[in-house]
VOGU-3710 file (C-alpha; in Angstrom, 3 decimals, decimal comma):
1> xxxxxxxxxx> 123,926/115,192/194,454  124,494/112,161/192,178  121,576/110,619/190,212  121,889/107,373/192,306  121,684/109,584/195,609  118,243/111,220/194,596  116,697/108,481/193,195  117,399/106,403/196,163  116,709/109,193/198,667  113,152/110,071/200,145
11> xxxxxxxxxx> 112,051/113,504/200,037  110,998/115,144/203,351  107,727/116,951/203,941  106,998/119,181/206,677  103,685/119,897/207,603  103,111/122,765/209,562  99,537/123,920/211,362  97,470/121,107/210,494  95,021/118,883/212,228  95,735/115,375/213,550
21> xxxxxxxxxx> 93,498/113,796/211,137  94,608/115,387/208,109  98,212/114,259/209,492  97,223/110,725/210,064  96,231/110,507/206,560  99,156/111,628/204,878  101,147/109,211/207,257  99,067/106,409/206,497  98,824/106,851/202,449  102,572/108,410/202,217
31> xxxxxxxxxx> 104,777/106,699/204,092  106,153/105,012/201,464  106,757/107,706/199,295  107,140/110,906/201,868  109,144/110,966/205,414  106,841/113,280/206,702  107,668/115,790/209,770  104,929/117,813/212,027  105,253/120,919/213,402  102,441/122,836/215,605
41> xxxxxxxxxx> 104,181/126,220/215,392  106,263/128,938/213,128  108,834/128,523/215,792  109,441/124,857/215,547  108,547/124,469/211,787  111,630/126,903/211,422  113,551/124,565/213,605  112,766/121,597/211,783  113,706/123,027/208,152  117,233/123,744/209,854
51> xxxxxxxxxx> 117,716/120,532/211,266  116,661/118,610/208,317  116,938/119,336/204,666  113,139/119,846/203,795  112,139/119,612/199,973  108,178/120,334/200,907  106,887/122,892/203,428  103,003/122,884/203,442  101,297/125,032/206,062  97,914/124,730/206,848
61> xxxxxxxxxx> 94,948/125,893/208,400  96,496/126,791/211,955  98,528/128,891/210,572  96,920/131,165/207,803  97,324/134,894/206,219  100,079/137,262/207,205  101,928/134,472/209,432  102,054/131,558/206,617  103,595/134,267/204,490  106,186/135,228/207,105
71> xxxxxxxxxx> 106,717/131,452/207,804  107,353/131,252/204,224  109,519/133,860/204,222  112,061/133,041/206,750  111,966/129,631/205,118  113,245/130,979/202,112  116,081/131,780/204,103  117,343/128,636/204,752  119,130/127,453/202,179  118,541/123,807/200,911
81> xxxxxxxxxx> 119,605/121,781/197,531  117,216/121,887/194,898  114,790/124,466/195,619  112,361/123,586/198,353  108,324/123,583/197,114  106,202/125,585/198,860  102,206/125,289/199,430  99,761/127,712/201,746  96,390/125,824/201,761  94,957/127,960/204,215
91> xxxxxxxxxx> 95,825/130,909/203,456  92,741/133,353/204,489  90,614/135,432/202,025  93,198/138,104/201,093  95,664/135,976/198,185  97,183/139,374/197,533  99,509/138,730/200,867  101,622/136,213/198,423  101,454/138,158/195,526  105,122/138,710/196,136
101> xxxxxxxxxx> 105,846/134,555/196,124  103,660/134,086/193,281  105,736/136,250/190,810  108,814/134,950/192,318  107,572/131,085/191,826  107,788/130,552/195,375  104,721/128,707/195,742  103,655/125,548/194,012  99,774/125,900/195,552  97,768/128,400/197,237
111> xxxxxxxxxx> 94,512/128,253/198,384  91,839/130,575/201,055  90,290/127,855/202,403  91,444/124,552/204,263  91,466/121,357/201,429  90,307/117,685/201,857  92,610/115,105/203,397  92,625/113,290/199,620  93,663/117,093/197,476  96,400/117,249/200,249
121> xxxxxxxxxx> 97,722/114,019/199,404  97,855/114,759/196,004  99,380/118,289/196,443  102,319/116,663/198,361  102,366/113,993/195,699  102,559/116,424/192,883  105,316/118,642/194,922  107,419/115,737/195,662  107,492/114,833/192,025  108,669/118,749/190,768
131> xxxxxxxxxx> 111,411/118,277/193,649  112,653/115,324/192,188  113,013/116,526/188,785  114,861/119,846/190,019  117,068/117,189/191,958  117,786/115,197/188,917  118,573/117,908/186,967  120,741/119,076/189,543  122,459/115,543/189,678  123,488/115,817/185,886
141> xxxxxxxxxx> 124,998/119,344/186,031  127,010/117,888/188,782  127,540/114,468/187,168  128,764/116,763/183,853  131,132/119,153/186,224  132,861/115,812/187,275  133,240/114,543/183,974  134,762/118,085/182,982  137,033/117,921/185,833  138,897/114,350/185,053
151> xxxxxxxxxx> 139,213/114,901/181,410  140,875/118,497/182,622  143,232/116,605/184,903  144,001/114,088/181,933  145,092/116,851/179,631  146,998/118,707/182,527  148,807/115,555/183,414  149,497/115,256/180,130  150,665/119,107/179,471  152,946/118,223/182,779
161> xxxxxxxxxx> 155,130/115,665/180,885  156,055/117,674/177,876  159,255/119,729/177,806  159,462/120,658/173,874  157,730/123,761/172,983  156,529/121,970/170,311  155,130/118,863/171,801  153,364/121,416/174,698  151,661/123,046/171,572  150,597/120,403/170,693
171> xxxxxxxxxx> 148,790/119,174/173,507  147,488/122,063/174,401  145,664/122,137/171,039  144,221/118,614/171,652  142,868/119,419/174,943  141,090/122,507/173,029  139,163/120,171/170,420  138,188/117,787/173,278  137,335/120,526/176,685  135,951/123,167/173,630
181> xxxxxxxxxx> 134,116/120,185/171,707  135,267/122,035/168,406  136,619/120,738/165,175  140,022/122,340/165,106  142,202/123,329/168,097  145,031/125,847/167,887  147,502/126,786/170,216  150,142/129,948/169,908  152,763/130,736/171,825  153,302/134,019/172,014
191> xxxxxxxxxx> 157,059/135,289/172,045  157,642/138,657/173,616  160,861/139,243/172,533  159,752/139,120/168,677  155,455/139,721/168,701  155,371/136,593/167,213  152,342/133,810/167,930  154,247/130,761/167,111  152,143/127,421/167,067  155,225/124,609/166,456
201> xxxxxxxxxx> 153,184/123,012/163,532  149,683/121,631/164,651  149,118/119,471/162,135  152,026/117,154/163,146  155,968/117,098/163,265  156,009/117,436/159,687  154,134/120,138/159,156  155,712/123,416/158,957  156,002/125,874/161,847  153,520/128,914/161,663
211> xxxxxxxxxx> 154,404/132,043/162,873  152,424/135,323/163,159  152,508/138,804/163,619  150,949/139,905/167,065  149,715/142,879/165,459  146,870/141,352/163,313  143,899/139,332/163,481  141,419/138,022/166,524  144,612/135,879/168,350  146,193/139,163/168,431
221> xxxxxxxxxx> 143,420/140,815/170,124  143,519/138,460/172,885  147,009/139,251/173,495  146,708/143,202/173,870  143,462/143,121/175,407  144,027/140,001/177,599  140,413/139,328/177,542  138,620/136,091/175,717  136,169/136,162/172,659  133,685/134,522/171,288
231> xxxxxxxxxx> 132,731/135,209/167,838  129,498/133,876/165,622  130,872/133,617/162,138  134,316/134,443/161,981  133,997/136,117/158,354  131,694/138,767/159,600  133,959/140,601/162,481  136,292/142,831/161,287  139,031/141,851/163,140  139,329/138,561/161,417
241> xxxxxxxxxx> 142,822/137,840/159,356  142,624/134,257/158,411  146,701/133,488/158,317  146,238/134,474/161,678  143,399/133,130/163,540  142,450/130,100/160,586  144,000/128,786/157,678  141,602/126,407/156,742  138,899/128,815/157,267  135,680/129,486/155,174
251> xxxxxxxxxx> 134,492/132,785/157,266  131,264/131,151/158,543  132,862/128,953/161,242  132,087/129,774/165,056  135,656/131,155/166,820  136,577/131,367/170,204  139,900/132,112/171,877  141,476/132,775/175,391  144,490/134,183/176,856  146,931/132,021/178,901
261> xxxxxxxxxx> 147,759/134,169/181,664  151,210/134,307/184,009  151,606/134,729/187,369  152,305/138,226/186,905  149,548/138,629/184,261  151,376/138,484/181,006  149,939/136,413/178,042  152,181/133,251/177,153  149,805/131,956/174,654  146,060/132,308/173,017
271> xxxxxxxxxx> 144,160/128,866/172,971  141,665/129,491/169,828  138,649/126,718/168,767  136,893/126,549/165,955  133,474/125,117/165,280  132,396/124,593/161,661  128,803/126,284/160,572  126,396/124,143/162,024  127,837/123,688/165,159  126,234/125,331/168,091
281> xxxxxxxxxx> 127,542/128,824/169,105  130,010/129,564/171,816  128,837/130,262/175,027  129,545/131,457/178,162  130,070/128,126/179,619  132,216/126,928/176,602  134,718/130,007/177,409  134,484/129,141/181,142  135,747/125,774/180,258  138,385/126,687/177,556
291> xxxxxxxxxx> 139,484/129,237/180,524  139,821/126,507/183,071  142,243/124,935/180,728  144,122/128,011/180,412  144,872/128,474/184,198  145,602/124,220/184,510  148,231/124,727/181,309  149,950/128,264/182,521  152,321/126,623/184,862  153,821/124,404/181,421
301> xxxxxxxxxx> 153,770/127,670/179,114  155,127/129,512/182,318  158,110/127,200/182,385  158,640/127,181/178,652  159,234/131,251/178,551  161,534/130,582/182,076  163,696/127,950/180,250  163,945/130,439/177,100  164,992/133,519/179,222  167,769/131,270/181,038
311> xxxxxxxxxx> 169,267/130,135/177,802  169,143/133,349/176,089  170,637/134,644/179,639  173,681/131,934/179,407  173,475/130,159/175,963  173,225/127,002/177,964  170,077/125,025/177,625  168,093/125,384/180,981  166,680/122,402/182,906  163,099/122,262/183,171
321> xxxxxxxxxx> 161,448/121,219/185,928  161,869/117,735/185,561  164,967/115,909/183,877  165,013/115,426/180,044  165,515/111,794/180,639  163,109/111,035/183,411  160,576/112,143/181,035  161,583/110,540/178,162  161,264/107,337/180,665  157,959/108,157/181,008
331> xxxxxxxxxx> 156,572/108,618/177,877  158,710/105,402/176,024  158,207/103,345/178,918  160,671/100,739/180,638  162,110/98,987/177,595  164,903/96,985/179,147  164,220/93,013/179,614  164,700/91,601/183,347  166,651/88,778/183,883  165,810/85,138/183,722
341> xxxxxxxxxx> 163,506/83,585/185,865  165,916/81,456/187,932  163,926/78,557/189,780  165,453/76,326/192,741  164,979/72,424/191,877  164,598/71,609/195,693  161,725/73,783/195,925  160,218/71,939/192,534  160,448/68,634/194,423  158,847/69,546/197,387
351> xxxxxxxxxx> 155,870/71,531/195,364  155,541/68,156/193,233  155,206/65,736/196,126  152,801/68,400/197,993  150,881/68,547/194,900  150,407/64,805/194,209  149,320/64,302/197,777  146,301/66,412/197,567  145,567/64,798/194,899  145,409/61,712/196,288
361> xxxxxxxxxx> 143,736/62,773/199,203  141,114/64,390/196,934  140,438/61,031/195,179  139,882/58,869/198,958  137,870/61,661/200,042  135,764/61,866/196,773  135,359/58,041/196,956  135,134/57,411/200,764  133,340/60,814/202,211  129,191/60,873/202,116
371> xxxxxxxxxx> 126,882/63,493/200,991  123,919/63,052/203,690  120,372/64,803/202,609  117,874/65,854/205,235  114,415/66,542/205,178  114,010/69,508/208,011  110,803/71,189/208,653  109,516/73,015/212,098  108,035/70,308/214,944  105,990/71,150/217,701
381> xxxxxxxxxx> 105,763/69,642/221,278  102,725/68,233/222,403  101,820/66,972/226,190  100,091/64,132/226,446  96,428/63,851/227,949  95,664/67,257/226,898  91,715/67,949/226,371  90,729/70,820/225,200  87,767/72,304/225,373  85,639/75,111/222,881
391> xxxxxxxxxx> 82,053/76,505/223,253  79,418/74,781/221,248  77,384/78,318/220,597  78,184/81,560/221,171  77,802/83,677/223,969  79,204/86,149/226,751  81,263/84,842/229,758  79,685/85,635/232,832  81,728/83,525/235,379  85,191/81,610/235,055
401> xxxxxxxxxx> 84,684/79,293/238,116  88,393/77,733/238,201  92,050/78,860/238,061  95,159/77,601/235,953  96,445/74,794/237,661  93,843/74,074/239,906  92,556/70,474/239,752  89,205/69,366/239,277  86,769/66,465/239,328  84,558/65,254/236,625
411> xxxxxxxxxx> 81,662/67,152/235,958  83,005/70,113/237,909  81,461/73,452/236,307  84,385/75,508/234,464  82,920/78,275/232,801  79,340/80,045/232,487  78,481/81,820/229,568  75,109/84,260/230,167  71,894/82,820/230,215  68,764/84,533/231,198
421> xxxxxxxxxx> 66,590/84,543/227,859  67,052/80,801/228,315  66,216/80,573/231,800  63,193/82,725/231,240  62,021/81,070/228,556  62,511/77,712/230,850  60,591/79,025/233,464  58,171/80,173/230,861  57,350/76,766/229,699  57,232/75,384/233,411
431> xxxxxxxxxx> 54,645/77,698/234,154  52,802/77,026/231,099  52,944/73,058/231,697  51,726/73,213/235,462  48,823/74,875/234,146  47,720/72,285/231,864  48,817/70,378/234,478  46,189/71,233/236,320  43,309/71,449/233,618  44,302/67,469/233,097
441> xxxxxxxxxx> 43,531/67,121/237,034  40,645/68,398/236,530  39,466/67,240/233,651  41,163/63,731/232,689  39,144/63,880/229,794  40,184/66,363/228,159  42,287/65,693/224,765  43,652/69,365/224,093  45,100/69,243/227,577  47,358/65,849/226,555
451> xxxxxxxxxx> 48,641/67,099/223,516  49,720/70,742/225,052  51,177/68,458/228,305  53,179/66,433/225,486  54,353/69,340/223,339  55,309/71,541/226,644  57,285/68,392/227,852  59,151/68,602/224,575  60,040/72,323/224,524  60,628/71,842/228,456
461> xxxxxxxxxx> 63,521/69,183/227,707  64,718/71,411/224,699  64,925/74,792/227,045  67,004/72,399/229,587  68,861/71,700/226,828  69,895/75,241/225,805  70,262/76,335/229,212  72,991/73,550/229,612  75,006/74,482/226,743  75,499/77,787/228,879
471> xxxxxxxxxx> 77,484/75,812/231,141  81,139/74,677/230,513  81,624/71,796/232,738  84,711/69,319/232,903  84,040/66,163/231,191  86,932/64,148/233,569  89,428/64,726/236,412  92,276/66,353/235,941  94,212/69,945/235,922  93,055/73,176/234,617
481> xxxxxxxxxx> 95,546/74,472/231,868  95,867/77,628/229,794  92,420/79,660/230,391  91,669/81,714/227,667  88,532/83,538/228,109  87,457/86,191/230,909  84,018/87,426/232,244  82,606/89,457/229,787  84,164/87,997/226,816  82,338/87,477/223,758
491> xxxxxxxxxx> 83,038/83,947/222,294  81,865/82,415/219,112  81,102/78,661/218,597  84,080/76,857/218,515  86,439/78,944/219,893  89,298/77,256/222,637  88,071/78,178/226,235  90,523/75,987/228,659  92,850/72,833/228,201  92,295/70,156/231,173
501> xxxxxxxxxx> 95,772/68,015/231,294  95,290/64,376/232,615  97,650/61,786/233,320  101,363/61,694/233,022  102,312/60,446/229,484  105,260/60,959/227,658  104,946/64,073/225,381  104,979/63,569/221,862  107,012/65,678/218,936  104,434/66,455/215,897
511> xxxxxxxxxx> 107,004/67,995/213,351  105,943/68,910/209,200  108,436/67,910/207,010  108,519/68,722/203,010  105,738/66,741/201,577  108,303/65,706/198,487  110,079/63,089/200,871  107,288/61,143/201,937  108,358/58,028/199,848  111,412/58,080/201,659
521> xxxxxxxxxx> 110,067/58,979/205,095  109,461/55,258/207,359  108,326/54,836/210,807  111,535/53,501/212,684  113,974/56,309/211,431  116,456/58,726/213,668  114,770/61,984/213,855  116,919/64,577/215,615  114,999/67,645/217,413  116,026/70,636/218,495
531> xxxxxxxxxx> 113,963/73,342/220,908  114,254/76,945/219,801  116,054/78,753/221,983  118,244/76,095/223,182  120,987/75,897/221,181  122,703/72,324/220,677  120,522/70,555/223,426  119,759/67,825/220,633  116,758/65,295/221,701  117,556/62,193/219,332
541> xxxxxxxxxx> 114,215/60,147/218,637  112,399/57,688/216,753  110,003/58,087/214,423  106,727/56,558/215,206  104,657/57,435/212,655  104,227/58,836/209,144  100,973/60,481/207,808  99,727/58,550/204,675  98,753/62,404/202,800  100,421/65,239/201,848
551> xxxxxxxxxx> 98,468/68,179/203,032  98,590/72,021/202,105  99,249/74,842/204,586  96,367/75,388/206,042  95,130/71,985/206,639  98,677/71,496/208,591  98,027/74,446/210,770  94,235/73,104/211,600  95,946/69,923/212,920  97,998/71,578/215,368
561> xxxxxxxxxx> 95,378/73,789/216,436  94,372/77,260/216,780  96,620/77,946/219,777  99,780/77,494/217,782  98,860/77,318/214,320  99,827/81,383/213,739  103,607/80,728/214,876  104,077/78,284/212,289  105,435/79,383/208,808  105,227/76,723/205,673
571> xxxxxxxxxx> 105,595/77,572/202,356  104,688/74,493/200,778  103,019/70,791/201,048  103,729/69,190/204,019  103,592/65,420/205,585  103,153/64,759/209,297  105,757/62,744/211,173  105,594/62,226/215,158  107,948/60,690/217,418  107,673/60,484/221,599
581> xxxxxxxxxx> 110,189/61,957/223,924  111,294/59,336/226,474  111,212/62,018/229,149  109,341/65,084/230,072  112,746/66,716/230,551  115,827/67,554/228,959  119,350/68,915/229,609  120,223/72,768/228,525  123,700/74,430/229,475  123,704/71,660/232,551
591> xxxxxxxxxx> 120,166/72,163/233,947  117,820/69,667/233,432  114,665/71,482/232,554  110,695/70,773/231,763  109,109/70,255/228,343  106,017/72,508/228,200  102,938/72,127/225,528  103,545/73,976/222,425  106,936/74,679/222,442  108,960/74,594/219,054
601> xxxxxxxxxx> 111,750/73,144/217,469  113,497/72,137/214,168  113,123/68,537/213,290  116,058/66,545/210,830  115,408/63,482/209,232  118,414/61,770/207,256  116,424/60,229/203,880  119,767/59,519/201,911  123,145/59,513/201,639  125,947/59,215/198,291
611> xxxxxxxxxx> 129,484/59,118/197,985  130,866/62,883/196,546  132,074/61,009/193,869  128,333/60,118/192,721  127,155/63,685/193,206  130,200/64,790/190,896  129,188/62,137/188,723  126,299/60,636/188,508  126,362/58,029/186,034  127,960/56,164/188,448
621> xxxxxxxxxx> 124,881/55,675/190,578  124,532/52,277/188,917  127,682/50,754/189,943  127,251/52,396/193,922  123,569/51,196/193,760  122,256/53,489/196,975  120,065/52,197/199,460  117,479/55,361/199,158  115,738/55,712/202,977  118,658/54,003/205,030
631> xxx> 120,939/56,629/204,847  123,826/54,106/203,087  124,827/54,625/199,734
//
């Protein structure tokens, strides 16, 4: 897996045996982080995890002692890419059942009893977070076995094109300093015929061939033995002869060397590296990759002894396996020149005249063609007549006395909200003023009876008062419209109960355009509308007015009203425009059809207009003078 891939990926969580709530939790506070899977069971736990490649199993409290650890188990069988994390947090009072996982470092947490919602969160958390560092680290090795790989296939390619014993020497021993990272490279061909290691001058063409017994030092070794080395310091082992293995060696260098095997498992040459003191020693990896290069370069070395047995064989050179001159082609390169670029004068002509005519076309367009500039913003239809009406306190609905569409006279009652502590207390003060009442019957005389008729009389009007407000009643003829309350509904003061619709006015476009254009925005303008949801069915209008502020957000969506205000979205300061639709219909697809309150369009208003050749350039503003507003430049 690539670093990209695991840092973009999610890790998956599987939670097995644990309670709804604890799972709600995690799925509410991890989401982002975690895709999290449930499972009820072992069974489908196990089915999950080999469906889906799981990097945290947690089992909880449902599923506890000798079965988590089995569950566990047979996890472990599964195989997955990094190393899946493991936690028990229920796992029963005997810990010594996971003994076994502990020592292994199978398990990330254990714990007896069942943990809080918030340490389970932060468990997962934590074992997410080791699972993405055994990922990355994964990623790199990978990332590093690629890079290997291409540089391999570089030097291969390269080994592929050589046909000089020499030159394949040569290469060979470059692809050891750069696969081997060491400081000097060697490459020696071993010739059976002679027990000679031969290395065809590594330090260049004009250095002098070396050649060495195959009896002597740790090259030679590699031959008989067929096996690779790698040795600390180079002085120290006894098998070190320094014509043979290093020249230019001190004896405290690091040394490595490998056999390049045949098909039949005969050495045709030792690849050797050297590392000077400090370097780091050579490992097993480092003779895994100098081996690698061994097997890619065999096939060249393998054709090197097959072209030397042939010509000993005949005394004729032999051909290799490609020709000597195809692969001098490809190393020089193509050095002949081509011939002259021959060009026909008719097709000049033509190109010239094609040319100059988009040019000139270019220039009328630039100078004739407009750049138009709208102001655009969402619009809203609105029927006219509409009334609507809210509750002036709060209360609970206790009867909805009319139906959408049904039409009504003035004063009709609409809605009753509940009402018996105000009753009661109106019946309350009745009582109380017939009583005194009566005491100022029978006694005209007396004063305290006045004053407690006149202050009942007052609360009396006040109770009729309140027990009115718990009445919704229609305050003109006309037609019930979009009821939005139910018995038993609590409403607060305010709040939108019913629309009554009167009359049959034209119904008017409110639409919110930028607030930065209201200098150029005038009442008399085109303003073109179109309903969402019906595509092209343009409604061109007038615009009748212009609002003389430029309001914020919120105050915009207060003018329009709560029953529409949440479908609008504005980003910025707004100015109100309105036009009127000469019809309560319009045309769709070729069906005339009804415009209802609060449906929703775009509004465009053309504000101004310049030539493309003033936008390109616009000093020359001054000698166009535009008419800012009219839409002429």
């Amino acid at each position: 897996m690539r670093r990209s891939e695991i840092r973009d990926s999610t890790p998956i969580a599987l939670l097995a045996g644990f309670d709804g709530e604890s799972v709600e939790a995690c799925l509410r506070l991890l989401g982002p982080e975690l895709h999290l899977l449930v499972a009820d069971s072992e069974g489908e736990a196990l089915r999950l995890l080999k469906a889906q490649p799981v990097a945290v199993l947690a089992v909880g409290a449902a599923i506890s002692g000798e079965r988590a650890r089995r569950l566990v188990e047979d996890a472990e069988a599964i195989p997955a890419g990094p190393e899946r994390v493991n936690l028990v947090l229920a796992g029963g009072p005997d810990p010594t059942l996971f003994q076994d996982l502990i020592d292994r470092d199978r398990l990330f947490y254990l714990s007896q009893e069942p943990v809080p919602s918030a340490d389970l969160i932060a468990l997962l958390r934590g074992a997410a977070g080791r699972w993405r560092a055994a990922a990355l680290q994964g990623g790199e090795e990978e990332r590093q076995r690629i890079v290997f790989s291409r540089r391999l296939l570089s030097h291969t390619q390269v080994l592929a094109t050589q046909s000089r014993p020499s030159a394949v020497a040569r290469a060979a021993a470059e692809a050891v300093e750069d696969l081997g990272e060491a400081e000097r490279g060697y490459c020696l061909i071993y010739e059976l015929g002679s027990e000679t290691l031969w290395d065809g001058g590594m330090g260049g063409e004009d250095q002098e061939e070396r050649r060495e017994t195959a009896a002597v030092g740790l090259v030679s070794f590699v031959v008989r033995t067929g096996q690779p080395l790698a040795v600390d310091r180079i002085g120290r082992d006894p098998r070190f002869d320094r014509d043979a293995d290093d020249p230019h060696a001190t004896g405290e260098e690091r040394f490595a060397a490998v056999p390049v095997l045949g098909s039949d498992g005969a050495v045709l040459a030792v690849l050797a590296a050297v590392r000077p003191p400090e370097g780091k020693p050579f490992g097993d990896e480092d003779l895994d990759h100098l081996t690698r290069l061994a097997e890619a370069a065999a096939p060249a070395f393998a054709q090197l002894r097959l072209a030397a047995a042939e010509k000993n064989t005949s005394g004729l050179p032999a051909p290799g396996l490609f020709r000597e001159e195809a692969v001098e082609h490809h190393q020089v390169g193509l050095r002949s020149e081509g011939d002259l670029l021959r060009v026909d004068p008719g097709w000049m002509r033509w190109t010239y005249r094609l040319l100059l005519a988009v040019m000139v076309a270019s220039v009328l367009f630039c100078i004739l063609a407009k750049v138009r500039e709208y102001a655009s913003g969402p619009a809203v239809v609105r029927l006219g007549g509409r009334t609507d009406l809210t509750a002036t306190a709060d209360g609970t609905v206790t009867d909805v006395g009319v139906t959408t569409g049904q039409t009504v006279e003035a004063g009709r009652l609409l809605v009753r909200f509940y009402g018996a502590r105000e009753a009661a207390e109106l019946n309350r003060i009745d009582h109380e003023f017939e009583l005194q009442l009566i005491n100022r019957l029978r006694d005209p005389a007396d004063r305290s009876a006045e004053q407690s008729l006149l202050s009942l009389r007052a609360q009396r009007e006040l109770a009729r008062a309140n027990l009115a407000e718990r009445e919704v009643r229609s305050p003109a003829a006309g037609v019930v419209s979009d009821i939005r309350v139910r018995p038993g509904q609590h409403i607060a003061p305010g709040q939108s109960l019913l629309s009554l619709v009167r009359g049959q006015e034209h119904p008017q476009v409110i639409a919110l355009l930028p607030g930065e254009f209201r200098p150029l925005l005038k009442p008399g303008m085109p303003l073109r509308l179109e309903v969402q949801g019906y595509r092209y069915a343009y409604q061109h209008l007038v615009v009748e007015s212009v609002g003389d502020e430029v309001v914020g957000p919120a105050e915009a969506r207060r003018a329009l009203g709560d029953e529409i205000a949440d479908a609008v979205q504005l980003t910025g300061p707004v100015v109100r425009v309105t036009a009127r639709l000469a019809s309560n219909t319009f045309e769709s697809d070729g069906r005339v059809r009804r415009f209802h309150d609060g449906m929703w369009g775009t509004a465009e208003v053309r504000i101004r207009s310049e030539r493309v050749l003033v936008a390109l350039v616009p000093a020359l503003k001054a000698l166009f003078q535009p008419q800012e507003g009219t839409g002429d430049a």
